[in-house]
Every structure is written in C-alpha cells, then in structure tokens.
Residue frames as a rotation matrix with the C-alpha (Angstrom) as fourth column:
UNK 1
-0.154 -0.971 -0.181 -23.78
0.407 -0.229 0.884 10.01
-0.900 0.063 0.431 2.56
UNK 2
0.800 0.527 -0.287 -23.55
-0.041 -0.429 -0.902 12.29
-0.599 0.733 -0.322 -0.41
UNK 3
-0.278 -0.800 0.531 -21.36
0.719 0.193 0.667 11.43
-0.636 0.568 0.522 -3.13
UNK 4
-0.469 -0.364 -0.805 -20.18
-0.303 -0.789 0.534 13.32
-0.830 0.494 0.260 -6.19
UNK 5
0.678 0.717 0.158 -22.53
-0.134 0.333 -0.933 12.79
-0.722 0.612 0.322 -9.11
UNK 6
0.898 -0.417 0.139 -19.50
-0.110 -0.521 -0.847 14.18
0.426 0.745 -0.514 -11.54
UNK 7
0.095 -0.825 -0.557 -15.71
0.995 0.091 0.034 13.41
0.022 -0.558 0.830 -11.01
UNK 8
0.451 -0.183 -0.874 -13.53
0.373 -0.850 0.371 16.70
-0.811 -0.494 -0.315 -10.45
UNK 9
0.911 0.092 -0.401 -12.91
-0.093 -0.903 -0.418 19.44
-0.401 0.419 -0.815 -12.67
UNK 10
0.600 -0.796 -0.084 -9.36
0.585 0.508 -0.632 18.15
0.545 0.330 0.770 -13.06
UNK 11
0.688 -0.523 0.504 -7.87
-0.586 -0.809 -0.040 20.72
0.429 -0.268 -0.863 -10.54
UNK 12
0.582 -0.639 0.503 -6.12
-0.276 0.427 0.861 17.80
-0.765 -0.640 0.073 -8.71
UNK 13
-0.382 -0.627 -0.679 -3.04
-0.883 0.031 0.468 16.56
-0.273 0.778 -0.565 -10.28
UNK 14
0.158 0.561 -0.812 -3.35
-0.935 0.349 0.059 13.83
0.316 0.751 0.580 -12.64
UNK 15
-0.662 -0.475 -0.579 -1.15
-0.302 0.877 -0.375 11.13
0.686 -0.074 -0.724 -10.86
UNK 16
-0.922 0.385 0.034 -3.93
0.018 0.131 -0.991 11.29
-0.386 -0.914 -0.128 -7.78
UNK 17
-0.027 0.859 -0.511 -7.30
-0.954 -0.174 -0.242 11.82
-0.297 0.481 0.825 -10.53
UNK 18
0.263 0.079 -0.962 -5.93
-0.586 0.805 -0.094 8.37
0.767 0.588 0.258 -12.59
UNK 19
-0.677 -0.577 0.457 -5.03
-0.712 0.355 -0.606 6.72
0.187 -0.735 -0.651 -9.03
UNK 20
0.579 0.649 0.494 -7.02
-0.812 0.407 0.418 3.43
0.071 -0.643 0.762 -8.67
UNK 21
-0.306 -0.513 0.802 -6.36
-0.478 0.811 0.336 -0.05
-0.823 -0.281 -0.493 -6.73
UNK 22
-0.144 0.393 -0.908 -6.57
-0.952 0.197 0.236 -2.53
0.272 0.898 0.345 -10.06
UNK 23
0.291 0.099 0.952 -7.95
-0.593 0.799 0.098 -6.28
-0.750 -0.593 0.291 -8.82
UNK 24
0.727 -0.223 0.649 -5.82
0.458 0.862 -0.217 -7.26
-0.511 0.455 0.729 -11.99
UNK 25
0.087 -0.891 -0.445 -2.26
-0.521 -0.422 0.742 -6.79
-0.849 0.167 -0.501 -12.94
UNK 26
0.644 -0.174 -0.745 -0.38
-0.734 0.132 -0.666 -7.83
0.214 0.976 -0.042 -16.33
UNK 27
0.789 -0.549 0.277 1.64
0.206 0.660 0.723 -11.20
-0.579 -0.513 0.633 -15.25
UNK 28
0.491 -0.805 0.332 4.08
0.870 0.435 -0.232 -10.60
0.043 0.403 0.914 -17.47
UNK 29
0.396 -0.410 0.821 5.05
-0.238 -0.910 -0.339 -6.79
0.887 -0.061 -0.458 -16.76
UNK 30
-0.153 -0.681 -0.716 8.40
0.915 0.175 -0.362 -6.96
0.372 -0.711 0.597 -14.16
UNK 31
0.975 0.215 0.062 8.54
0.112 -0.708 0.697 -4.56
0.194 -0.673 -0.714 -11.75
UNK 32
0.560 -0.827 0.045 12.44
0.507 0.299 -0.809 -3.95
0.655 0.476 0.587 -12.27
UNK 33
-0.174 -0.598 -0.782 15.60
0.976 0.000 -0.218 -2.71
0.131 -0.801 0.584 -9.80
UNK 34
-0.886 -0.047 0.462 15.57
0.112 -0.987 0.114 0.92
0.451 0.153 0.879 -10.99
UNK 35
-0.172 0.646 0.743 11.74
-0.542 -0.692 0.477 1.32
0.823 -0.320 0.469 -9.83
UNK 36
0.717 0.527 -0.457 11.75
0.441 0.165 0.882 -0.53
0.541 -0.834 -0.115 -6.70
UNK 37
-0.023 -0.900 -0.436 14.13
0.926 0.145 -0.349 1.73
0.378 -0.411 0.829 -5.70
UNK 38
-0.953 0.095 0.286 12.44
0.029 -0.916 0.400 4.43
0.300 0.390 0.871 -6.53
UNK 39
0.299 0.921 0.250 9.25
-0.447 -0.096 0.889 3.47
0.843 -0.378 0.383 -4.94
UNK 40
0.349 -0.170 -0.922 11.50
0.910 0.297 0.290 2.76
0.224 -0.940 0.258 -1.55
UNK 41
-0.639 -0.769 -0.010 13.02
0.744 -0.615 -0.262 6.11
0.195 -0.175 0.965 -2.09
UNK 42
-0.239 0.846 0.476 9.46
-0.228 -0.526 0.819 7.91
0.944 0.088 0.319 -2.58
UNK 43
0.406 0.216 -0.888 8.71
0.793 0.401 0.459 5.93
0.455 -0.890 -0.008 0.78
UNK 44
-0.152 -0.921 -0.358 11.92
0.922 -0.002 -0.387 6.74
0.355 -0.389 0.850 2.34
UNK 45
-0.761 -0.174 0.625 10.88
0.189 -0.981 -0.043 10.70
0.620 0.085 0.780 2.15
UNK 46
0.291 0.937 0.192 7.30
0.436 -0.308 0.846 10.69
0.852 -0.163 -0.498 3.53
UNK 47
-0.304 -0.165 0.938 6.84
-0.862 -0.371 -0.345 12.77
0.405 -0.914 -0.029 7.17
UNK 48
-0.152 -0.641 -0.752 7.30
0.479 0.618 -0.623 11.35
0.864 -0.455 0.213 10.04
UNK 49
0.919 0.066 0.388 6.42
-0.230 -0.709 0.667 12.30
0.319 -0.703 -0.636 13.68
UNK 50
0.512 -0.838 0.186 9.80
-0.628 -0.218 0.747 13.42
-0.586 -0.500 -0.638 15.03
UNK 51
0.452 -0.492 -0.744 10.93
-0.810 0.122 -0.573 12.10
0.372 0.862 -0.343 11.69
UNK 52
-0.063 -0.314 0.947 11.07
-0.517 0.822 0.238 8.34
-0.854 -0.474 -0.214 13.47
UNK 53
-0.345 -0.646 -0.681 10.42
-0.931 0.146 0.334 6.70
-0.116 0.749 -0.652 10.30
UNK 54
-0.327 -0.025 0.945 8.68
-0.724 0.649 -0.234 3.83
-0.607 -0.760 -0.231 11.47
UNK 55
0.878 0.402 -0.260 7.98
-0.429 0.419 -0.800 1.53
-0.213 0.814 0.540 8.67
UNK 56
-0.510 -0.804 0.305 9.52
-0.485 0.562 0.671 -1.35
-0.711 0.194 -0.676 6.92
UNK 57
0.621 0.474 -0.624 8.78
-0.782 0.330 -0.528 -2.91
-0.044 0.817 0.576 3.72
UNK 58
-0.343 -0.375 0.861 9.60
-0.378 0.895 0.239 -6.33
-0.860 -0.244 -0.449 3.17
UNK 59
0.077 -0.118 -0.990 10.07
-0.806 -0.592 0.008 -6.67
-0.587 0.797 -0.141 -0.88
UNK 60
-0.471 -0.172 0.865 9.52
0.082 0.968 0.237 -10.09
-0.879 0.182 -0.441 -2.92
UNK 61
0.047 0.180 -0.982 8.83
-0.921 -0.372 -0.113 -10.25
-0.386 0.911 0.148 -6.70
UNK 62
0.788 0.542 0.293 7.85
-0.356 0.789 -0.500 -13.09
-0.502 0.290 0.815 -8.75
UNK 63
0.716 -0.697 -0.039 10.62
0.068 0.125 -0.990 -15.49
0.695 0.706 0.137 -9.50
UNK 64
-0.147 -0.558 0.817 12.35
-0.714 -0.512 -0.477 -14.64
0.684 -0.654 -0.324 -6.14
UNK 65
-0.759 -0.117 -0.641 13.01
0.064 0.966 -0.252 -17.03
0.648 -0.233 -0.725 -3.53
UNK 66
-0.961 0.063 -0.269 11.09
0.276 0.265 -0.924 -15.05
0.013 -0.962 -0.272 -1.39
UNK 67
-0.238 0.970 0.057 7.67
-0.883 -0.240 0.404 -14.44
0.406 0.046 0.913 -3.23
UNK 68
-0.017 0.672 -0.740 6.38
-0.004 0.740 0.672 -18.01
1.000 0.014 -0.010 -2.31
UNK 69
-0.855 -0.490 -0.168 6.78
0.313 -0.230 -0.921 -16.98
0.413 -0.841 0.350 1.54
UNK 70
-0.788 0.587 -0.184 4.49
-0.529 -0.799 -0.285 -14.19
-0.315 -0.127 0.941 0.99
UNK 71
-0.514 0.726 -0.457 2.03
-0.780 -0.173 0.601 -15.60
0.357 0.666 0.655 -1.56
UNK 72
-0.682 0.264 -0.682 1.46
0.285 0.955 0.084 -18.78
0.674 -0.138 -0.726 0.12
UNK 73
-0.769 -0.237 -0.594 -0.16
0.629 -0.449 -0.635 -16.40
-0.116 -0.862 0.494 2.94
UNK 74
-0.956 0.179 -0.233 -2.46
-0.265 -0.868 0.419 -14.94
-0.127 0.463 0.877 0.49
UNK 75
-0.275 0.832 0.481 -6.15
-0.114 0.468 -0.876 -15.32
-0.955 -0.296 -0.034 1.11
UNK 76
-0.315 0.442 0.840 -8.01
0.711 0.696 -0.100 -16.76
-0.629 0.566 -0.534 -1.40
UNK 77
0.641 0.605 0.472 -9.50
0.745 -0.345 -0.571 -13.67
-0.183 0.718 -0.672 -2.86
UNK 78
0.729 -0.534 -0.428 -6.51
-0.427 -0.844 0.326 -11.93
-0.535 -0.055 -0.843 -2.83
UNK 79
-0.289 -0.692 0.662 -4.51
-0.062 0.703 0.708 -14.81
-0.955 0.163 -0.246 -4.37
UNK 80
0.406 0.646 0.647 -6.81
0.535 0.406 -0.741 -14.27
-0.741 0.647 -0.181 -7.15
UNK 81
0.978 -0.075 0.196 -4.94
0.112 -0.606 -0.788 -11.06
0.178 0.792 -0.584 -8.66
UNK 82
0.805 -0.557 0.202 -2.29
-0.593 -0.764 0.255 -10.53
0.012 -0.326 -0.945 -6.65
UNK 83
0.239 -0.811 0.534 0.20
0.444 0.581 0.682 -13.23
-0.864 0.074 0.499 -7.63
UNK 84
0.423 -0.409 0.808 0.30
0.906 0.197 -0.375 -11.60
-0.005 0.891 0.454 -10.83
UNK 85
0.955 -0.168 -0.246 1.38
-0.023 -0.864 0.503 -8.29
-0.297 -0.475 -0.829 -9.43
UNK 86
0.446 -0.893 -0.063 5.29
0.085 0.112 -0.990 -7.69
0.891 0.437 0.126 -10.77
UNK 87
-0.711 -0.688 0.149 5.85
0.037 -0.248 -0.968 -6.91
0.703 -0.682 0.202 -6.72
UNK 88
0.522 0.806 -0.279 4.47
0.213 0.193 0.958 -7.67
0.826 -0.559 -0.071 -3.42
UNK 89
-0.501 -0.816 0.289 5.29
0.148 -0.410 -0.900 -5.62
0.853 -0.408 0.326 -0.34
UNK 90
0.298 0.364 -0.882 4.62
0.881 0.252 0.401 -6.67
0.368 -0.897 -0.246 3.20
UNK 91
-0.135 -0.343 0.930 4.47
-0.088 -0.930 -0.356 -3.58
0.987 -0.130 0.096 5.04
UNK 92
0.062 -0.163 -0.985 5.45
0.944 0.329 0.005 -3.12
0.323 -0.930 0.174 8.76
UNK 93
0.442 0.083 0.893 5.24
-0.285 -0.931 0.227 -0.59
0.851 -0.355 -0.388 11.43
UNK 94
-0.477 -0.380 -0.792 7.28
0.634 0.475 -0.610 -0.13
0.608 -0.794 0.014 14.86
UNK 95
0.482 0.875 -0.034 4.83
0.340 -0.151 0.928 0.10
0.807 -0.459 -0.371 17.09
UNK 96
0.995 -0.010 -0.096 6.49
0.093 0.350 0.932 -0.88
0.024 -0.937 0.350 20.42
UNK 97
0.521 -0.836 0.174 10.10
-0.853 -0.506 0.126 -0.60
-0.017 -0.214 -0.977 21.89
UNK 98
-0.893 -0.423 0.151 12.23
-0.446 0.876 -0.182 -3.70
-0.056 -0.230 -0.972 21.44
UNK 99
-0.431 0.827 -0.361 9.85
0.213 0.482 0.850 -6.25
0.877 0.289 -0.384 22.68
UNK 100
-0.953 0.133 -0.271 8.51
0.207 -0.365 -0.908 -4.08
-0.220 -0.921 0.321 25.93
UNK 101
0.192 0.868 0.458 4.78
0.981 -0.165 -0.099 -2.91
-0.010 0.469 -0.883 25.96
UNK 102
-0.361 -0.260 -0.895 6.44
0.194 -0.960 0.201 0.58
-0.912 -0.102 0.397 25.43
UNK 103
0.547 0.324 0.772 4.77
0.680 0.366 -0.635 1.79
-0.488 0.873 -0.020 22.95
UNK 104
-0.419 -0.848 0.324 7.60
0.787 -0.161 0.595 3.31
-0.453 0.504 0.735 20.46
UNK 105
-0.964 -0.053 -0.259 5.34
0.046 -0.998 0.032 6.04
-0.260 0.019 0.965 18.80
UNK 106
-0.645 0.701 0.303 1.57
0.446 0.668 -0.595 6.30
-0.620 -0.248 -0.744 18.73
UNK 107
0.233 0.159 -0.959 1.54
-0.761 -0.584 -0.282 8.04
-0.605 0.796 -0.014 15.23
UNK 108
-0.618 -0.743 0.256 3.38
-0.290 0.518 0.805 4.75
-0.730 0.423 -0.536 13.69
UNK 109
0.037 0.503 0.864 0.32
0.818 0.481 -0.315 3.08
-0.574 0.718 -0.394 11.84
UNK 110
0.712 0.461 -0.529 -0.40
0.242 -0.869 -0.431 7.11
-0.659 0.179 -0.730 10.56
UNK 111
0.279 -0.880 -0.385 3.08
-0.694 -0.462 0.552 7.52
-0.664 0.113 -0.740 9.60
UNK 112
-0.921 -0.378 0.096 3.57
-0.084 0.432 0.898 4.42
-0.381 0.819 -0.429 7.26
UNK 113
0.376 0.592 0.712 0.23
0.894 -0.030 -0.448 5.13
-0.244 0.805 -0.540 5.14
UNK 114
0.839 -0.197 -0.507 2.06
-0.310 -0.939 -0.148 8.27
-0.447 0.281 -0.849 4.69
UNK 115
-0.555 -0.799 -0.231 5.14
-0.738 0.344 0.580 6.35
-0.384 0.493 -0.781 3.06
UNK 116
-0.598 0.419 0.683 2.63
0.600 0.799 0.035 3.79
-0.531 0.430 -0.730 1.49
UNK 117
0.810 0.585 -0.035 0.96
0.336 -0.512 -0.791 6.99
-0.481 0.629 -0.611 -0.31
UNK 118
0.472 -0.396 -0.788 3.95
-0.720 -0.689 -0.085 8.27
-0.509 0.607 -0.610 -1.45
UNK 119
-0.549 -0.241 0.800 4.76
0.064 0.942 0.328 4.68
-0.833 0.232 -0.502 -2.73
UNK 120
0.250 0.837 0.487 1.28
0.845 0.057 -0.532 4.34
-0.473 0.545 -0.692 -4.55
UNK 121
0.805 0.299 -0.512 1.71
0.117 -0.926 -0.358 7.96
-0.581 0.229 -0.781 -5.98
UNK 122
-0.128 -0.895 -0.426 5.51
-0.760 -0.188 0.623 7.35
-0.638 0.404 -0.656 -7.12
UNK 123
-0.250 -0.103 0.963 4.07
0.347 0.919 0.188 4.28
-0.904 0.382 -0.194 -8.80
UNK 124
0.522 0.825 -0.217 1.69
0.397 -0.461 -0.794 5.99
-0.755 0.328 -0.568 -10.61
UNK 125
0.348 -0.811 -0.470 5.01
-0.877 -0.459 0.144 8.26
-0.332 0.362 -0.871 -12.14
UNK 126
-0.526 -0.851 -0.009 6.09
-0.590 0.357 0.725 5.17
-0.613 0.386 -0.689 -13.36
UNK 127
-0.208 0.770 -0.603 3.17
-0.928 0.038 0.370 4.10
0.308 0.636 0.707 -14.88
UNK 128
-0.661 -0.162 -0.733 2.31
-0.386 0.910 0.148 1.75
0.643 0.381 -0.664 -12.70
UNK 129
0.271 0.794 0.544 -0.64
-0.535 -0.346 0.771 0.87
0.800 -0.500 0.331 -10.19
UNK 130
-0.765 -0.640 -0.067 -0.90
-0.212 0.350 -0.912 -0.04
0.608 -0.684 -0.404 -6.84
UNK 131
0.109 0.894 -0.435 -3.33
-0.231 0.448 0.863 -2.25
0.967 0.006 0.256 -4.74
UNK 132
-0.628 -0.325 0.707 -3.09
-0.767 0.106 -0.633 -1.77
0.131 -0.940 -0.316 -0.58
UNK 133
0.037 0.854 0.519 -4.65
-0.805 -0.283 0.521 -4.66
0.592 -0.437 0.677 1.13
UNK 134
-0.517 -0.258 0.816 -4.96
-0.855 0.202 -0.478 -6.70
-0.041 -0.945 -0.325 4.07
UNK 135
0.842 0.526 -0.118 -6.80
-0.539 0.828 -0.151 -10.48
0.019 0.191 0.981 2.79
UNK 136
-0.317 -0.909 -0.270 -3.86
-0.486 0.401 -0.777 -12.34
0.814 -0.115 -0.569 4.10
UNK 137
0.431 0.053 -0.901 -3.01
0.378 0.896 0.233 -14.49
0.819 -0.441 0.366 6.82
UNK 138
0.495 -0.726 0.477 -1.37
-0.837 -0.546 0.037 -12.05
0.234 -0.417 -0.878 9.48
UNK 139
0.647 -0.472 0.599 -0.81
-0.669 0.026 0.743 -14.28
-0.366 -0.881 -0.299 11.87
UNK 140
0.560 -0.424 0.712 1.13
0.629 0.777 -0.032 -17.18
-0.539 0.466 0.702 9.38
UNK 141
0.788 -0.403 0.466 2.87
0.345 -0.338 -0.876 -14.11
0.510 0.850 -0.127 7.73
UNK 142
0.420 -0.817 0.394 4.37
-0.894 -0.448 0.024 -12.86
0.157 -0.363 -0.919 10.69
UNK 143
0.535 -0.366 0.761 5.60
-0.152 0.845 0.513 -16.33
-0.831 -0.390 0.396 12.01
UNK 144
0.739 -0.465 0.487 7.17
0.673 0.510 -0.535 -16.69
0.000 0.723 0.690 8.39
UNK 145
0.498 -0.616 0.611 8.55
0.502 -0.370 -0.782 -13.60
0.707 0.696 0.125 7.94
UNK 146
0.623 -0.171 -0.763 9.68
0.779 0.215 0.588 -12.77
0.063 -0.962 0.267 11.85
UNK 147
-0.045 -0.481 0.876 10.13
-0.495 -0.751 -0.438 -8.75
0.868 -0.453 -0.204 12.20
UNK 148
-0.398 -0.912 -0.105 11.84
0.238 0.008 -0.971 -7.73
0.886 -0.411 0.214 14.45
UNK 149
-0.163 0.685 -0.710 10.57
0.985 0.077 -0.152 -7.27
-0.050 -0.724 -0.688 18.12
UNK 150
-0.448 -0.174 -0.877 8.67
0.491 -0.868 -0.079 -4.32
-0.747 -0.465 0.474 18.02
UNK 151
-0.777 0.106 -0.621 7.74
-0.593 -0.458 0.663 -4.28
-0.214 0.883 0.418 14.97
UNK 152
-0.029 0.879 0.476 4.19
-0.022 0.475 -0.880 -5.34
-0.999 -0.036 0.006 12.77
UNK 153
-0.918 -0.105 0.383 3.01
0.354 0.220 0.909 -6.44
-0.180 0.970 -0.165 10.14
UNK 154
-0.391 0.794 -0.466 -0.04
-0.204 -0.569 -0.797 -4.19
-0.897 -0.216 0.385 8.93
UNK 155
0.376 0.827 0.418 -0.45
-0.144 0.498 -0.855 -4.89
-0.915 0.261 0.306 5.65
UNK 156
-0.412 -0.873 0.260 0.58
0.639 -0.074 0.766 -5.66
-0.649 0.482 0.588 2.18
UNK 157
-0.185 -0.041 -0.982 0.98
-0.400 -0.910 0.113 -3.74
-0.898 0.413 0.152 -1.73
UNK 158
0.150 -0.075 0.986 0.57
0.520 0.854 -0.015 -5.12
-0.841 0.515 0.167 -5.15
UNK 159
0.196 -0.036 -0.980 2.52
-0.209 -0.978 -0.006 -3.21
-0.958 0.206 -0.199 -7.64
UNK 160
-0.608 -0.535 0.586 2.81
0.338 0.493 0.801 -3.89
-0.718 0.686 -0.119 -11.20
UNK 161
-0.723 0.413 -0.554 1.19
-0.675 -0.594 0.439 -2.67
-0.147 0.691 0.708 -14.36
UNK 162
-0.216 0.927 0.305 -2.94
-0.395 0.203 -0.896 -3.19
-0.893 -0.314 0.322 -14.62
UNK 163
-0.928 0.067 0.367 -4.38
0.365 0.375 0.852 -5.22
-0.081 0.924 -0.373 -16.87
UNK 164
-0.048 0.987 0.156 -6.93
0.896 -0.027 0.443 -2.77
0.441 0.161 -0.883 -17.88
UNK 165
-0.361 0.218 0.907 -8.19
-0.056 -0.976 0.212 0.79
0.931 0.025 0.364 -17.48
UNK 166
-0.995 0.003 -0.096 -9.60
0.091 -0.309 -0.947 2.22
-0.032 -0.951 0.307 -14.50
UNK 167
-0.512 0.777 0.365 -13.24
0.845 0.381 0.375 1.36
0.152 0.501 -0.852 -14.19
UNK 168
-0.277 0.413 0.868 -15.95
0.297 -0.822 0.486 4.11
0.914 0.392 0.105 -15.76
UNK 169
0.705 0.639 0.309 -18.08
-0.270 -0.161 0.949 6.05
0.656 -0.752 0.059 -12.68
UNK 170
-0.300 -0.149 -0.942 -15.96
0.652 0.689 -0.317 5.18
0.697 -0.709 -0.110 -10.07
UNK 171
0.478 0.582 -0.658 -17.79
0.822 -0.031 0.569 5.89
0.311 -0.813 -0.493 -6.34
UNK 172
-0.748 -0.663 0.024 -15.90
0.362 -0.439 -0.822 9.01
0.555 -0.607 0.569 -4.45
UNK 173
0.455 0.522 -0.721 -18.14
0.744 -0.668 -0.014 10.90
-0.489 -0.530 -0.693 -1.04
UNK 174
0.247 -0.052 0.968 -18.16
0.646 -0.735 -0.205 14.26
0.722 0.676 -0.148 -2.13
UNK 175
-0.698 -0.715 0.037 -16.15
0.261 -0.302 -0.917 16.92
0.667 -0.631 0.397 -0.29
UNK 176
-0.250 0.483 0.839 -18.99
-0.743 -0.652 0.154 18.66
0.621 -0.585 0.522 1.20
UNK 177
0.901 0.370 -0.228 -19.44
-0.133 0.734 0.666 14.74
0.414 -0.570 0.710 2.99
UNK 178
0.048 -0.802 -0.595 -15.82
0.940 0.238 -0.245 14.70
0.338 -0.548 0.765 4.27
UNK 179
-0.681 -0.236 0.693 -16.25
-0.052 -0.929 -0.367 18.21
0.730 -0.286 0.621 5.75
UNK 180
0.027 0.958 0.286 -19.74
-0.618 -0.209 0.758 16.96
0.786 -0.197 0.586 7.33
UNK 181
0.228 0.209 -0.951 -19.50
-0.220 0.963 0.159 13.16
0.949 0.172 0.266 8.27
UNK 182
-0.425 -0.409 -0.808 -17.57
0.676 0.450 -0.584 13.03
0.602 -0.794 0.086 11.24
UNK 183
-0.998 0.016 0.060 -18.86
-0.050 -0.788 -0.614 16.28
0.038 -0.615 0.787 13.21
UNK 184
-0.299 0.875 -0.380 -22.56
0.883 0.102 -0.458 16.75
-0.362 -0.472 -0.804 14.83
UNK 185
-0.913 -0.305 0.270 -23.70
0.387 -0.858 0.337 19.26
0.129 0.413 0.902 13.46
C-alpha cells in the first residue's frame, strides 16, 4: 500500500483536514441542547436511497438516566475514553420490514454512515470531535435498548471536546492507492 509521505496541500476544506477520532475527550466539556440538535439536524439532511432515511440515533449524555444503559455495554477499551465523551450515540439502521426477513433497503448500512459523516463533520463546526466505534456489547445493547423490529444496532459515536490536539504524522493511503487497491490491474 502506498501512503502519502506529506499531508495535503490544504485544498480540502479544513473541517475534513482537522477531522480526527480522539481516544480522549475533556470530562468536563457538556455537549449541550442547541448542538445535539444540530448534529441530529446535520444527520437529518444526509442522502438517502429513495430518501428512506433509515437510521436512528439513540442519544444519552452524562448525567442522564439513560447514559448508564449505554455505558455499562461498553467494552473495556472503549470504556476507557468514552465515558468521558459529553455524548454517546447508539446508532441504528432499518434493515428489514417490521420483523419479516424483507429486507427494507439494501443501501441502509451505506445510508446511515452518510448521516454519521454529516454528524462527525457538523461536530467539527462546533468545535467538537467525534469517535465512531463498535467495542461494545451488541448483543446486551440491543436487549437493553430494544429497537424496534426491523431495525439494528450498528454502532455507536463519542462526541465531546478532545482532550488534546490531533496527533503529529497521522497515517492516510495516498490517493493514487484508493484509485489502485481495489481493481486488477
């Protein structure tokens, strides 16, 4: 794999250049009404095949009856940063119809990382970071938090303000390896 020796030139914009996942947050920085509204509304917009929408976010903030739901749920090495996170968001997808093996649209997972980037990206605008990942219990998270049939849990968010710059050098493949990688050539 060939990677970029040198970040980019700065042509990209700045909220996607200073984007990283931080594996430490500021415990005391809230994550307050005004921006989780605003980083459901940034969701809310992403595309959509046939603009279905499929996605659900399932919202719990420290201090709330329902963080200890979530966090209990949190593997061990995820429990390490991500309790201090000002917001933790279980994210869901509707897969399936009701509870049939119909499957409801077969773009859903595709379609909520497209409303989980424009999350992460609207954080950013608020000066805040965002950490996707999946070191959890599923199967004890769904049984707590019981979507609806049809629906999944896929994975969760940790949003809240880093405790700490983005680290120096970070890793990216270089474009000419995402143009290459996947194709015989």
């Amino acid at each position: 794999m060939r990677r970029d020796p040198e970040p980019s030139d700065g042509g990209i914009h700045p909220l996607l250049a200073g984007r990283f996942s931080p594996y430490r947050f500021e415990p005391s920085a809230v994550v307050d009404d005004a921006s989780l509204r605003l980083l459901l509304e940034a969701a809310r917009w992403a595309p959509s095949a046939g603009n279905s929408q499929p996605w659900g976010f399932f919202a719990s903030r420290p201090g709330e009856p329902d963080h200890e739901r979530v966090v209990r749920h949190l593997a061990p090495s995820s429990a390490r940063w991500a309790v201090d996170a000002g917001l933790l968001v279980v994210t869901s997808t509707r897969r399936y119809v009701d509870d049939t093996e119909l499957l409801y649209s077969e773009f859903a997972d595709y379609d909520l990382g497209q409303a989980i980037a424009h999350l992460a990206l609207q954080a950013e605008a608020l000066g805040l970071a965002s950490h996707q990942f999946r070191a959890f219990d599923m199967e004890g998270l769904t049984k707590e938090l019981s979507p609806n049939p049809g629906w999944s849990i896929v994975s969760m968010i940790a949003v809240g303000k880093a405790a700490g710059p983005a680290p120096e050098g970070r890793d990216r493949r270089s474009v000419a390896d995402l143009l290459a990688a996947p194709w015989a050539l």
